[in-house]
VOSELUM-794052 format. One line per field, with one value per residue (C-alpha): residue number from 0; x negated, y negated, z. Coordinates in pm, 1 decimal. Last residue first. Example, Ala and Ser with C-alpha at 12.3 -4.5 7.8 and 13.67 -1.06 7.14 Angstrom:
BEGIN
i <- 1 / 0
u <- -1367.0 / -1230.0
v <- 106.0 / 450.0
w <- 714.0 / 780.0
This chain:
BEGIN
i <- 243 / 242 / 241 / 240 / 239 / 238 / 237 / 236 / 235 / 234 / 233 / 232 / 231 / 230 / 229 / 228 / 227 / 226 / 225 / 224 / 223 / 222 / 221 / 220 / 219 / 218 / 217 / 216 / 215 / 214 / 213 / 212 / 211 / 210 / 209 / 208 / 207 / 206 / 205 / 204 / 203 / 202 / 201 / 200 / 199 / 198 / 197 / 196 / 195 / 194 / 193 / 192 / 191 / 190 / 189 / 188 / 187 / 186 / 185 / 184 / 183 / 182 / 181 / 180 / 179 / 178 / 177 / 176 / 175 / 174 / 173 / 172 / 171 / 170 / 169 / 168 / 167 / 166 / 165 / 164 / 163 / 162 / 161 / 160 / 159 / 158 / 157 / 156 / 155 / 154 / 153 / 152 / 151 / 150 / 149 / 148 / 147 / 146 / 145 / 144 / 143 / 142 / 141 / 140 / 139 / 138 / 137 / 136 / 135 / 134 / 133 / 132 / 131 / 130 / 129 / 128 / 127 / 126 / 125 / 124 / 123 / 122 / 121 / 120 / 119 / 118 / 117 / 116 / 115 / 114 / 113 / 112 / 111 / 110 / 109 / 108 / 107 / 106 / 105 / 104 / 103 / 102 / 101 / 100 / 99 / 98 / 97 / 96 / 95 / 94 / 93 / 92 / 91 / 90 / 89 / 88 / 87 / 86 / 85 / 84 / 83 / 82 / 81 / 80 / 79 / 78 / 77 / 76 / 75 / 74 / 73 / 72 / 71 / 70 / 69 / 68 / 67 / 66 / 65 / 64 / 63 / 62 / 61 / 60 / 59 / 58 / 57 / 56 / 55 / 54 / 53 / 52 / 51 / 50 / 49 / 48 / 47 / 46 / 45 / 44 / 43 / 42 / 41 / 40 / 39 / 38 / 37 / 36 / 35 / 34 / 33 / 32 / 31 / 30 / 29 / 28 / 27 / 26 / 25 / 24 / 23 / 22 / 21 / 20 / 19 / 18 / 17 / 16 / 15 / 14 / 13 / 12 / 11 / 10 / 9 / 8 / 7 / 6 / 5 / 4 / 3 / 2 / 1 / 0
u <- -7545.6 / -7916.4 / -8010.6 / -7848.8 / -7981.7 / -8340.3 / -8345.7 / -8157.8 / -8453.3 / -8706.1 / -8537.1 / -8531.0 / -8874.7 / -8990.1 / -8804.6 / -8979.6 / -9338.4 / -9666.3 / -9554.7 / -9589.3 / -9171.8 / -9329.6 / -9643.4 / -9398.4 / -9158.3 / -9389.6 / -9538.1 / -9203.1 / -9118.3 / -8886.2 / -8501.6 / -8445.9 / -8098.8 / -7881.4 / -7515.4 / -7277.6 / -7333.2 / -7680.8 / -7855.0 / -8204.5 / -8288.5 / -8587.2 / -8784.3 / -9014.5 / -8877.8 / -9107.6 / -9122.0 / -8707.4 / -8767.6 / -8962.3 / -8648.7 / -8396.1 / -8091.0 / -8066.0 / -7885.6 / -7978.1 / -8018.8 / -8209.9 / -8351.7 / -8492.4 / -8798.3 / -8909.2 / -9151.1 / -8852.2 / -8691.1 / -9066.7 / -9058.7 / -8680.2 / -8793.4 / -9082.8 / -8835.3 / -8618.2 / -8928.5 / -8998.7 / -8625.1 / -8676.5 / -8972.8 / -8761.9 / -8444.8 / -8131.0 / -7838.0 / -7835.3 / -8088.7 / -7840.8 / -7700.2 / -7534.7 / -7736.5 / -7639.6 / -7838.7 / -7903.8 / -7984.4 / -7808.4 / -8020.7 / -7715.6 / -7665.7 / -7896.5 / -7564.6 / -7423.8 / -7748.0 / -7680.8 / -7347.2 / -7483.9 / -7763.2 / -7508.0 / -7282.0 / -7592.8 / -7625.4 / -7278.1 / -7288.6 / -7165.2 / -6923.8 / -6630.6 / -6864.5 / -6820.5 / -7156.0 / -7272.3 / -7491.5 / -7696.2 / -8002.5 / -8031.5 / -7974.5 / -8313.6 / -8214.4 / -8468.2 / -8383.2 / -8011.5 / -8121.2 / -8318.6 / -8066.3 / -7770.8 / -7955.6 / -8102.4 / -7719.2 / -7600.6 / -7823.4 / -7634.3 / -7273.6 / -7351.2 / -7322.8 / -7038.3 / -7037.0 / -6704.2 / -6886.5 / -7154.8 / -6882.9 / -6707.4 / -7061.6 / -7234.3 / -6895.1 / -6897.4 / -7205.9 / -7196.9 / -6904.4 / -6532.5 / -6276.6 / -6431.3 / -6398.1 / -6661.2 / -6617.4 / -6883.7 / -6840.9 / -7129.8 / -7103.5 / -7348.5 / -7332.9 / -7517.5 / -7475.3 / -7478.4 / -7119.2 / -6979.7 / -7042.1 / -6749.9 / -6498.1 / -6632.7 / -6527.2 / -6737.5 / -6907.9 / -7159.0 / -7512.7 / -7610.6 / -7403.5 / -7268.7 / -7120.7 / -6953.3 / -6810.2 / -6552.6 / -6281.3 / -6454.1 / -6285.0 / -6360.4 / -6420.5 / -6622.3 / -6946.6 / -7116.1 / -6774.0 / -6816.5 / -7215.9 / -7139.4 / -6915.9 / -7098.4 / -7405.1 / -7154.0 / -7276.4 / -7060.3 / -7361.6 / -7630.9 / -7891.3 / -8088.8 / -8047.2 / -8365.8 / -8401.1 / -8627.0 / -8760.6 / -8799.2 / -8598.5 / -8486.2 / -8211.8 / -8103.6 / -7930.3 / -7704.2 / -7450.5 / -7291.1 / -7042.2 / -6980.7 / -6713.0 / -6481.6 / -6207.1 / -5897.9 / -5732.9 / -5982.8 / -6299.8 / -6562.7 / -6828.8 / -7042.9 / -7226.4 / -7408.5 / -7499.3 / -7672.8 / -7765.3 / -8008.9 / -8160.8 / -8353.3 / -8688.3 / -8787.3
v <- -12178.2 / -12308.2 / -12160.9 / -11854.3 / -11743.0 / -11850.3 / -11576.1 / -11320.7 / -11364.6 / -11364.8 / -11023.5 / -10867.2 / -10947.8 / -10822.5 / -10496.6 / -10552.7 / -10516.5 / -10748.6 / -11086.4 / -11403.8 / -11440.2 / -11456.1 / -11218.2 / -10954.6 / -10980.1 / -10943.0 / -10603.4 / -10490.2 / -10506.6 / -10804.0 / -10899.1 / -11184.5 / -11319.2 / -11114.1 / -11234.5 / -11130.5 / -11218.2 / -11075.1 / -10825.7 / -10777.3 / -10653.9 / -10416.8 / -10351.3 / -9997.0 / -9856.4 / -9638.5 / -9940.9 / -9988.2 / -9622.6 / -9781.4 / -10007.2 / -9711.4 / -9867.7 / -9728.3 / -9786.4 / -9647.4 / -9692.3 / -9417.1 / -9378.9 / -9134.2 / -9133.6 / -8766.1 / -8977.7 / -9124.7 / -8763.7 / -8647.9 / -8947.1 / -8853.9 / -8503.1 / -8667.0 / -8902.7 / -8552.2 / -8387.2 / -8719.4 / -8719.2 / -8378.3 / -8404.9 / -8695.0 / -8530.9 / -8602.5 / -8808.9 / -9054.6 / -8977.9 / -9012.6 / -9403.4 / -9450.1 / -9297.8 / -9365.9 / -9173.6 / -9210.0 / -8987.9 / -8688.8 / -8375.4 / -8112.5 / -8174.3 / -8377.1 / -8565.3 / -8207.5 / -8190.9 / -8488.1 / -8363.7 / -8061.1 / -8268.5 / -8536.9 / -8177.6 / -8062.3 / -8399.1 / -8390.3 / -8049.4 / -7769.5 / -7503.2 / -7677.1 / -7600.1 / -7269.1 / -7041.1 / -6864.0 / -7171.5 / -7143.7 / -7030.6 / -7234.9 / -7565.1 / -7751.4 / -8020.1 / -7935.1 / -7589.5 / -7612.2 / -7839.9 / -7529.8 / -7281.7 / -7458.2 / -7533.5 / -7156.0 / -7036.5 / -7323.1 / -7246.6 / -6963.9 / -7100.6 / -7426.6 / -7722.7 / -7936.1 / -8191.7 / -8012.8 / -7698.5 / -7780.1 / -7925.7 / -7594.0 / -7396.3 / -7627.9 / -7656.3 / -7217.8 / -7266.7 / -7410.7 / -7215.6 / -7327.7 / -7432.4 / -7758.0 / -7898.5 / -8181.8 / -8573.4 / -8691.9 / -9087.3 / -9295.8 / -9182.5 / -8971.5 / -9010.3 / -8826.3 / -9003.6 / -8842.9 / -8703.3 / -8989.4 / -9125.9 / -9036.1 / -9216.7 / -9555.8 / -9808.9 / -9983.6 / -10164.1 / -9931.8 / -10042.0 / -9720.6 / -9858.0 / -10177.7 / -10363.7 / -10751.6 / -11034.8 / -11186.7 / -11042.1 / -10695.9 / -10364.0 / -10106.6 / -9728.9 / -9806.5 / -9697.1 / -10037.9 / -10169.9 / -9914.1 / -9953.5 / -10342.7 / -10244.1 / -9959.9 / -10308.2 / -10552.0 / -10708.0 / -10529.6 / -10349.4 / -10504.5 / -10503.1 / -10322.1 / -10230.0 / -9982.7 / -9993.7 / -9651.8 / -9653.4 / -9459.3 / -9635.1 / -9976.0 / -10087.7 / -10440.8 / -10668.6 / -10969.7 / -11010.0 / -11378.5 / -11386.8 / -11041.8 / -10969.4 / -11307.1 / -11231.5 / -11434.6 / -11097.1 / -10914.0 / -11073.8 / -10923.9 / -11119.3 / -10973.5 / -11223.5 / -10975.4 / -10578.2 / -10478.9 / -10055.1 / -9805.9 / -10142.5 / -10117.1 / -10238.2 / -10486.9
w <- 10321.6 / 10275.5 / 10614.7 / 10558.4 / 10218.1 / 10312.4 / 10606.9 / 10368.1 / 10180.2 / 10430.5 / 10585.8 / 10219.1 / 10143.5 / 10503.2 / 10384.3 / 10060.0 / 10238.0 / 10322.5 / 10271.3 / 10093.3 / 9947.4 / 9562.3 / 9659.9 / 9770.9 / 9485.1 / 9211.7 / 9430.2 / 9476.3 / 9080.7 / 8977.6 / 9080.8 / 9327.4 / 9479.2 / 9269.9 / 9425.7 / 9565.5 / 9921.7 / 9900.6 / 9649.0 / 9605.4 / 9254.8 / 9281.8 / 8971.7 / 8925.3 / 9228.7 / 9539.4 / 9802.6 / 9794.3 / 9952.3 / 10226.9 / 10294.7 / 10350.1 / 10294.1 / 9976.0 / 9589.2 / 9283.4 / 8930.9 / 8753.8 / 8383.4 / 8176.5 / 7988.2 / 8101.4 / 8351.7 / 8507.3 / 8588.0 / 8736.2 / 8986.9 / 9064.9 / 9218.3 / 9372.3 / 9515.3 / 9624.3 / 9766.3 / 9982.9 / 10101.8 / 10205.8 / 10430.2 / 10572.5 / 10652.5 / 10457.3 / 10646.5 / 10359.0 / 10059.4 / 9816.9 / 9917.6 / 9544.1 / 9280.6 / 8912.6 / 8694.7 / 8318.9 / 8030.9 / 8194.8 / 8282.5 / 8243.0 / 8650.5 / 8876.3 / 8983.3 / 9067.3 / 9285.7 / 9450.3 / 9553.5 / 9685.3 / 9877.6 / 10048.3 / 10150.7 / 10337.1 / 10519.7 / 10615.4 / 10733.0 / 10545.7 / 10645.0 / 10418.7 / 10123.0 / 10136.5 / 10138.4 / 9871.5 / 9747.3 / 10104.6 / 10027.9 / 9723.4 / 9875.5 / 9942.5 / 9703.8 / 9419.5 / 9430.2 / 9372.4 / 9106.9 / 8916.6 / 9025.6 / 8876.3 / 8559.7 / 8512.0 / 8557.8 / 8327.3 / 8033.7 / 7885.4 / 7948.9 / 7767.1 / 7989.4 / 7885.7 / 8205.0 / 8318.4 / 8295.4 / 8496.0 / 8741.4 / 8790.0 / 8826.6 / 9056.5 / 9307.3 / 9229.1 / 9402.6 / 9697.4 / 9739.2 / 9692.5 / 9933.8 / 10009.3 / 9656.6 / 9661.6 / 9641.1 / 9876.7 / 9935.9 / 9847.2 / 9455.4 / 9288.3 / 8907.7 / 8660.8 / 8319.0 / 7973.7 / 8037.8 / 8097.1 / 7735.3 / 7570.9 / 7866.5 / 7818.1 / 8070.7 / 7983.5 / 7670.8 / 7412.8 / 7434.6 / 7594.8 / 7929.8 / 7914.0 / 8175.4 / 8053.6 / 8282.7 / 8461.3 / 8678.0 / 8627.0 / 8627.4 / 8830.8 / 8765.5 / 8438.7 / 8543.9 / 8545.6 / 8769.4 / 9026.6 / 9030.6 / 9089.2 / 9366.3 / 9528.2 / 9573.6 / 9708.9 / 9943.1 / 10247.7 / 10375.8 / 10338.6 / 10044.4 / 9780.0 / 9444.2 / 9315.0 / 8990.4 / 8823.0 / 8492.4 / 8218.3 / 7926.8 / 8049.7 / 8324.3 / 8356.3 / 8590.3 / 8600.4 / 8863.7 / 8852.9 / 9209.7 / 9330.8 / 9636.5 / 9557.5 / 9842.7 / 9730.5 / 9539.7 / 9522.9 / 9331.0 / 9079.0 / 8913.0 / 8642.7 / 8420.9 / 8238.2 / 8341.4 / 8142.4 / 8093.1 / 7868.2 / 7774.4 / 7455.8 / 7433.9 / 7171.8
């Protein structure tokens, strides 16, 4: 029996009156890649929140390597890439690399090849000398993707990475996650960008809390009889609102 890397069971998660996730259950096994999908305000940073520890659940259990969150030991075997960048804009590229390689517990002699290696990956080696708070938006999304990349964590936990990153490079960075997955690691993450939804091993489609479907794209496409998993999405969401 394969071992799930993370489950998620039963998860619901209100504030105060607002219910934001209603009965979240979802999976991640050894090399492969989940993609969640859905609107925004459905809840998808929410459920990654709670799976990482950094929210608690009203109801429910998150476990990460079969061990319950919030965990604090095991942070360090998961790359995490939140919506919001959380970089030190004083510092270089680099020196962002360097401070959270060494947070992670990267040993001193591998760290240099590490930082170059992700720098690469993202497009950012060129610019590592320069201070963050000269970046654009779409430079900082890279640098903070490449911290995720970091110490080649068991699991990664991508929330919205390829936001405000050109095409060309978007297609470098899937490649980049193709070659992760093949390694028998795993990645959770989260896009808008349906034709990215096209690239994940499962997809778990996410609407007003809730996992409406969760199987590969192909699976899902002949279940809702059409052509693409943004048309899966639409259908979906189409279903949701005339039954509500």
């Amino acid at each position: 029996m394969q071992t799930n890397i993370l489950e998620l069971e039963h998860l619901a998660k209100s504030f105060g009156k607002k219910r934001v996730l209603a009965d979240i259950n979802l999976t991640v096994i050894p090399g492969e890649i989940i993609g969640l999908i859905g609107p925004s305000g459905a809840g998808k940073s929410t459920v990654i929140k709670i799976a990482l520890g950094m929210e608690v659940a009203t109801n429910g259990t998150a476990k990460i390597f079969q061990k319950e969150m919030p965990n604090r030991q095991l942070l360090s075997d998961i790359g995490y890439m939140a919506q919001t960048d959380a970089l030190y804009m004083s510092l270089t590229g680099y020196e962002n690399l360097h401070f959270f390689g060494v947070m992670k517990g990267l040993k001193a002699s591998k760290l240099a090849s590490a930082i170059e290696y992700v720098a690469a990956v993202v497009n950012l080696t060129a610019d590592l000398n320069r201070r963050v708070v000269e970046y654009s938006g779409g430079m900082m999304r890279r640098l903070s993707l490449a911290i995720a990349l970091l110490g080649d964590p068991q699991l990664l936990i991508l929330d919205e990475p390829t936001v405000g990153i050109d095409p060309a490079l978007r297609q470098q960075i899937w490649a980049e996650l193709g070659r992760i997955k093949m390694t028998g690691r795993s990645i959770l993450i989260t896009t808008h960008v349906m034709d990215e939804a096209e690239l994940v091993d499962r997809v778990a489609l996410l609407l007003d809390g809730t996992v409406m479907a969760f199987d590969t794209p192909q699976k899902l496409k002949q279940l809702y009889q059409v052509d693409s998993v943004e048309k899966v999405f639409l259908k979906a969401e189409g279903v949701e609102t005339c039954e509500s």
